[in-house]
N, C-alpha and C positions, 0 to 999 in steps of 0.2 A: 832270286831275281824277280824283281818284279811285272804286273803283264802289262805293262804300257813300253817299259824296256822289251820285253820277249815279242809283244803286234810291231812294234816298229824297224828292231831289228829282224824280225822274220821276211817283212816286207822289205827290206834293203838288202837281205840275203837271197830272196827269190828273183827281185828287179835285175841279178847277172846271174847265167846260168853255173858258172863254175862257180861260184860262194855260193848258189843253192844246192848244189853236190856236197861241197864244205860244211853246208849245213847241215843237211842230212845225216854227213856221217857224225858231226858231232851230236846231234840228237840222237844218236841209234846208240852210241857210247853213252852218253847221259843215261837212257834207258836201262843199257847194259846193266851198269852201274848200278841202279836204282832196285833191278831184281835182286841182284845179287845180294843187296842190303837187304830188300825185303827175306829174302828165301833164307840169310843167316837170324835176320829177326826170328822168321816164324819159327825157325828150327831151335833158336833158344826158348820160346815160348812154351814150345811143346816141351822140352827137355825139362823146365822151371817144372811144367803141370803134372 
């Protein structure tokens, strides 16, 4: 996603307070997600070395 889509939707997600709760959880899943990639990454990494 690009940041001109994620500034404007962030701001149309915080301008009502239930889609900025919406929001949040979907960013905190996003993140989830993103460790778990990184942490199987770095554990191949190290496995590879």
């Amino acid at each position: 996603m690009d940041e001109e889509f994620m500034s404007s939707f962030s701001r149309w997600a915080l301008s009502h307070p239930k889609r900025s709760a919406l929001w949040i959880r979907l960013l905190a899943c996003e993140i989830t997600q993103m460790k778990r990639m990184l942490t199987s990454l770095i554990q191949k990494l190290i496995a590879d070395s």
